[in-house]
C-alpha positions in Angstrom: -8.0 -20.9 -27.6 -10.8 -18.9 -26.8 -13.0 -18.4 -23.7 -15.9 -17.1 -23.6 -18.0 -16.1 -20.0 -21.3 -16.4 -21.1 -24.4 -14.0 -19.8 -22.0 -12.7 -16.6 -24.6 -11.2 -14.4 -22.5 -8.1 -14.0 -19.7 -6.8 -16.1 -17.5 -3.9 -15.0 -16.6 -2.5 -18.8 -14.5 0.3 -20.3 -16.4 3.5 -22.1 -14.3 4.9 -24.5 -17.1 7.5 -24.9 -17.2 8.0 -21.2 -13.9 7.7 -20.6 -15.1 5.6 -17.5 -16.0 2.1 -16.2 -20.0 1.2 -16.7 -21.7 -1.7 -15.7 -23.3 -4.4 -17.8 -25.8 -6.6 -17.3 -26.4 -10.4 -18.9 -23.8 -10.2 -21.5 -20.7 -11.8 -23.1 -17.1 -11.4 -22.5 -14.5 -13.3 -24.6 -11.3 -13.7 -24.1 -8.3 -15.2 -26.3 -5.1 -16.1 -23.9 -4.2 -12.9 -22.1 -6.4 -10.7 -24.5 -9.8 -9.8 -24.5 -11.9 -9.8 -27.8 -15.1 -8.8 -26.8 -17.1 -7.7 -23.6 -20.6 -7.3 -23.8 -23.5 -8.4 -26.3 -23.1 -12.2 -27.4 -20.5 -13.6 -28.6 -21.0 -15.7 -32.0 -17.9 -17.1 -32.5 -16.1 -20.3 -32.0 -15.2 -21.0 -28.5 -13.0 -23.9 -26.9 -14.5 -23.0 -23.2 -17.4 -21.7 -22.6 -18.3 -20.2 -18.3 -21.5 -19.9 -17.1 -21.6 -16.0 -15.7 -25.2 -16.0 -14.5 -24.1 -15.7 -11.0 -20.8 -13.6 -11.2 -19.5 -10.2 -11.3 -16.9 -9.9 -13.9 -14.6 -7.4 -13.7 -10.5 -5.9 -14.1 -8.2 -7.4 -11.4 -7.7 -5.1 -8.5 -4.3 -3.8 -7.3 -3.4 -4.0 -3.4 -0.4 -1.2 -3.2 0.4 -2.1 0.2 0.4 -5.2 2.2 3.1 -6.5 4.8 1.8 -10.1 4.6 4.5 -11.9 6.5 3.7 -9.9 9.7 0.0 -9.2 9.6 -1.9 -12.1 9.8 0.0 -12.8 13.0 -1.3 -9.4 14.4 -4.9 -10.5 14.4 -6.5 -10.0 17.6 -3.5 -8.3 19.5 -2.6 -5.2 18.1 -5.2 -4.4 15.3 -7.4 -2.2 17.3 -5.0 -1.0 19.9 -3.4 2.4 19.9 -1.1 4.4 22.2 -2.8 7.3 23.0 0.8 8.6 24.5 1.8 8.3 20.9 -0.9 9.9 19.4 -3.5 6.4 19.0 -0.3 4.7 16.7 0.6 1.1 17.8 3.8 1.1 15.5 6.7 1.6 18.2 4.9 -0.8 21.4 2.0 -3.2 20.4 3.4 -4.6 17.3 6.8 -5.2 19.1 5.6 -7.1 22.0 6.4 -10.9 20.1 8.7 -12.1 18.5 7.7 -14.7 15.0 9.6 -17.9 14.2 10.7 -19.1 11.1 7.7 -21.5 11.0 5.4 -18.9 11.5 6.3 -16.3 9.0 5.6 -18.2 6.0 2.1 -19.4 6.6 1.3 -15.7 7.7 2.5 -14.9 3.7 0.0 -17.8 2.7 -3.0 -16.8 4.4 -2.4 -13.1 3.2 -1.8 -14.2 0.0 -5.2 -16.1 0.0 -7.0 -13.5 1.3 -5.9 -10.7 -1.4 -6.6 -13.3 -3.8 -10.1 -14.0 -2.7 -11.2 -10.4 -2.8 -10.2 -9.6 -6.4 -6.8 -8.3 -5.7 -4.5 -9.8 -9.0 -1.5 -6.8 -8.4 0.2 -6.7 -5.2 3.1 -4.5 -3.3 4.0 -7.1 -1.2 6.3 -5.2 1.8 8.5 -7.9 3.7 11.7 -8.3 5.5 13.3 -11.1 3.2 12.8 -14.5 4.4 13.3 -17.9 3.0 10.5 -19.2 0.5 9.0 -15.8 0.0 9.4 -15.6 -3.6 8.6 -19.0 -4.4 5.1 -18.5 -2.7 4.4 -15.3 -4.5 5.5 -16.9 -7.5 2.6 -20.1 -6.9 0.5 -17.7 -5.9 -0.5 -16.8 -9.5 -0.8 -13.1 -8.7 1.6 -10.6 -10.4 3.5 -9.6 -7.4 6.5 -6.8 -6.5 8.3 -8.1 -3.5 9.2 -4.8 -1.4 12.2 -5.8 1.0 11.7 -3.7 3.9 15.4 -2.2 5.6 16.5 0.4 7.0 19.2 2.1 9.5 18.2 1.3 12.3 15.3 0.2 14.4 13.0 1.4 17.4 11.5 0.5 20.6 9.8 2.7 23.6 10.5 1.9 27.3 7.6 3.9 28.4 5.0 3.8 26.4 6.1 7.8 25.9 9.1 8.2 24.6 10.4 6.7 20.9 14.5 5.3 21.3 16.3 4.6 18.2 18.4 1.7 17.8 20.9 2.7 14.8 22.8 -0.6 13.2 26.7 -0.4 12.9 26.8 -0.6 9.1 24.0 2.0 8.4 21.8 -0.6 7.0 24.0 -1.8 4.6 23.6 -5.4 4.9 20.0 -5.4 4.7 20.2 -3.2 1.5 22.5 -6.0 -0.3 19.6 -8.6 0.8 17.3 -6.5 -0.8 18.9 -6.0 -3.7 19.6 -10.3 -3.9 15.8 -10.4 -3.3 14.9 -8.3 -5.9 17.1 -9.8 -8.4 15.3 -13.0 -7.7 11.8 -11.4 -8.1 12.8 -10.3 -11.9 14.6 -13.4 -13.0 11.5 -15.7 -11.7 10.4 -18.3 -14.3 6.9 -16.6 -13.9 7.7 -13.9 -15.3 5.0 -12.2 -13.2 7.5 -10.9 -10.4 9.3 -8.2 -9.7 10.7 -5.6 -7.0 11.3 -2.3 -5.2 13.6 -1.8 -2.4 11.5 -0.3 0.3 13.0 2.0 2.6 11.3 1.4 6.0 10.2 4.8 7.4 11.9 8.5 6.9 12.9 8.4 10.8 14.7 5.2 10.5 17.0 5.7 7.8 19.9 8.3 7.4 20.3 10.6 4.3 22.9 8.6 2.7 21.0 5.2 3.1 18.0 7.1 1.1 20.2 8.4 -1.3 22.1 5.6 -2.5 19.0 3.7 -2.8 17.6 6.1 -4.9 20.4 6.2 -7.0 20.3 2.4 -7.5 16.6 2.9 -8.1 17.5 5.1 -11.0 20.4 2.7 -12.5 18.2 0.0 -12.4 14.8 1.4 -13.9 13.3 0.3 -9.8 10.3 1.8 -8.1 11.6 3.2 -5.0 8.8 2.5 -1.6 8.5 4.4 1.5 6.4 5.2 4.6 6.2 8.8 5.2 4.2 10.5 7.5 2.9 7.8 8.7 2.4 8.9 12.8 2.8 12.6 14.4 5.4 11.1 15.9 7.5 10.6 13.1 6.5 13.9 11.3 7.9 15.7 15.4 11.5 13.5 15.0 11.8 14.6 11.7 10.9 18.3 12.7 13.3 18.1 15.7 16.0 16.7 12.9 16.0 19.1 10.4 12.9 21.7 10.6 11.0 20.3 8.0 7.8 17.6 7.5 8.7 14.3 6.1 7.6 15.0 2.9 9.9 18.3 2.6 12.4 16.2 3.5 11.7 13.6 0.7 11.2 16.3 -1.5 14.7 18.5 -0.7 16.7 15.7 -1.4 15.1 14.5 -4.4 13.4 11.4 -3.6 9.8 12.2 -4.7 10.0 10.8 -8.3 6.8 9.8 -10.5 8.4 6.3 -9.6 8.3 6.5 -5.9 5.3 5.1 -3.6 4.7 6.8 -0.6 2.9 4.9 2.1 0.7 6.5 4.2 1.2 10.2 4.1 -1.9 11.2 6.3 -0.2 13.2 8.7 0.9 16.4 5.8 1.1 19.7 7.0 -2.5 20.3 6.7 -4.0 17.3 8.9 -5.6 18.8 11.9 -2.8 17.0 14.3 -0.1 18.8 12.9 0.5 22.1 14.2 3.4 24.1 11.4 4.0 26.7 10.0 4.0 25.3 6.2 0.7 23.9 4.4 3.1 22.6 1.2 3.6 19.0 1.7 0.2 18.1 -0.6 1.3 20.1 -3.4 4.9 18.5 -2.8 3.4 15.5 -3.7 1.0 16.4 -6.4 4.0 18.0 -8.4 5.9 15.3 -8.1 3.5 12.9 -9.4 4.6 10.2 -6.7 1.7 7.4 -5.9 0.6 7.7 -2.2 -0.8 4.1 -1.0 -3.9 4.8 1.0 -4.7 2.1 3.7 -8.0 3.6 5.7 -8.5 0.4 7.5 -5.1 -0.1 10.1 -5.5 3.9 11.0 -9.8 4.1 11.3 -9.1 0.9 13.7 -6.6 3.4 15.6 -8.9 6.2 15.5 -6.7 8.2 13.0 -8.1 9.0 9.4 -7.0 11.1 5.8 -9.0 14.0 6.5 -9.4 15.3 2.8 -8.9 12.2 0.3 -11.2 14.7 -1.8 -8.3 17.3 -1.3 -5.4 14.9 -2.0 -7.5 13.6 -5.2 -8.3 17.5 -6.3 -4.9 18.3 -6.5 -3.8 15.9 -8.7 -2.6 12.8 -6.0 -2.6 9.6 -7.6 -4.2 7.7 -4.6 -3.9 3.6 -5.1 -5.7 1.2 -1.8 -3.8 -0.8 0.0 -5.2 -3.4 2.5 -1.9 -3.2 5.8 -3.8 -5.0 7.7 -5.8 -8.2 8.7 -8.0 -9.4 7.1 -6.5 -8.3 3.5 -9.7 -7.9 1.9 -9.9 -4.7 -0.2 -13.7 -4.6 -0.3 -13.6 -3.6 3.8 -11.1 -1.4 3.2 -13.5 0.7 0.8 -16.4 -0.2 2.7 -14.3 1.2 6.5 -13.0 4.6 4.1 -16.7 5.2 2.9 -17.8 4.9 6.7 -15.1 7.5 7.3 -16.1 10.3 4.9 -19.6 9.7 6.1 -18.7 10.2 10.0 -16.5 12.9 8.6 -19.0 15.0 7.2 -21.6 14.6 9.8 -18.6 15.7 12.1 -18.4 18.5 10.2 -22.4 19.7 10.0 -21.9 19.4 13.9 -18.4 21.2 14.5 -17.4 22.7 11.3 -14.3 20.5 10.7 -12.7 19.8 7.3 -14.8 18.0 5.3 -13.3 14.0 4.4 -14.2 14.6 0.6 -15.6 17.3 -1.7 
């Protein structure tokens, strides 16, 4: 049964030649179930549906490599654009830990996100959750193709003061939480959709012990399983980590073998380069680069924070495979690289005035 979008104001086409995306104007794409037969020029053949394009932009489905969509949507309006500047401008360890959600509340949070990505063109989502009933289900009626990340880790965190981070470590090192993400992921790949599947995601470097991290990674590597965590995602973390064992977060990934061309890495702003971070190493971007891991860039949550990537240029240069991620409210990827074009703008006026790093070469 064949398709056809006829005289699509826009199309957003593959060049061979090129070896990059062009545009097209007032022409045909065809498609036959999941493949398409032709894009561009018209399309002569026999068609069961024809679309009228004339006032659409057709193009690939976008991929949104971060997004915590039970949680988020509840955030709006309390914590989005409010940083600790005792913590250096994160909100992670105070403002996001002021409420507590109900059971009613969690799952329409995952439906509005889910909308939202939807709506801006996102059809690939790394969908970051602590398990809860129904979640599965939704992404599965959702239509997108979804990995569920369960979120766990070995402990938890809270701050008294507004200063000072204290760690809450469980009794069983997390170990519960890793067989519900395991059940959760099982569930993922064995949907009738057969658009699901999962990762275990490892909450943050600070907040789970060595062993956690490496039996996960070994079950990653039984299974065939990405393997997703947030790294260098505040100076705070990269100082506990320092203060642990003398090394960067991503050091420590890398010394004990967990940066893998299957592992995402959320975040990773704060490397040993970033203008925050005063060490003695400048290694942690070629770390990452030679590992060929996927960093999942989310400009939005840390430009409302007043924090930014200072070189995605740099990261890109050395061979970084960067992928957007939306991590915060509304989860629209068209804002998100709308707010990280406004950054490498400010960035480089900053640096005619002051001579900082520039945001991009």
């Amino acid at each position: 049964m064949i398709t056809v979008i006829r005289n699509a104001a826009w199309i957003a086409a593959w060049d061979e030649a090129r070896a990059g995306h062009v545009y097209l104007r007032d022409c045909d794409l065809a498609f036959e179930g999941n493949t398409i037969i032709q894009v561009g020029g018209r399309f002569e053949g026999a068609a069961a549906e024809e679309i009228d394009g004339s006032g659409l932009f057709v193009m690939p489905g976008l991929i949104d490599l971060h997004c915590h969509s039970s949680s988020q949507p509840l955030y709006k309006g309390l914590c989005e654009e409010v940083g600790n500047r005792e913590l250096w401008w994160s909100g992670l360890y105070d403002n996001k830990l002021v409420f507590d959600t109900d059971d009613e509340a969690i799952p329409a949070s995952t439906e509005v996100a889910l909308a939202e990505v939807l709506q801006s063109g996102v059809t690939t989502l790394v969908d970051l959750c602590s398990p809860f009933d129904g979640w599965i289900d939704r992404l599965s009626r959702s239509g997108l193709r979804a990995y569920a990340a369960p979120m766990f880790g070995s402990g938890a965190w809270h701050t008294d003061d507004g200063r000072n981070v204290i760690y809450d470590w469980f009794d069983d090192d997390g170990r519960a939480a890793t067989q519900e993400a395991v059940a959760v992921i099982e569930a993922a790949q064995n949907d009738p959709s057969g658009r699901l599947a999962g990762m275990p995601a490892p909450s943050t470097t600070d907040l789970c012990s060595e062993r956690l991290l490496g039996d996960v990674m070994g079950l990653c590597q039984r299974e065939g399983w990405r393997f997703h965590i947030h790294a260098s995602e505040s100076v705070h973390e990269v100082q506990e980590m320092r203060r642990r064992h003398g090394v960067t977060p991503i050091r420590f990934l890398a010394d004990r073998g967990l940066l893998t061309p299957r592992t995402i890495v959320a975040h990773a702003i704060y490397a040993d380069t970033h203008s925050w971070i005063t060490w003695s190493t400048r290694d942690d971007i070629a770390l990452l680069a030679e590992a060929r891991v996927s960093v999942a860039h989310c400009p939005t949550p840390f430009a409302r924070y007043g924090a930014i990537l200072e070189s995605f240029g740099g990261y890109r240069d050395a061979g970084i495979n960067l992928g957007i991620g939306t991590d915060t409210t509304p989860h629209n990827v068209s804002s998100v690289t709308q707010v990280k074009t406004i950054g490498r703008y400010l960035t480089a006026a900053a640096d005619r005035l002051i001579g900082s790093p520039p945001f991009s070469r």
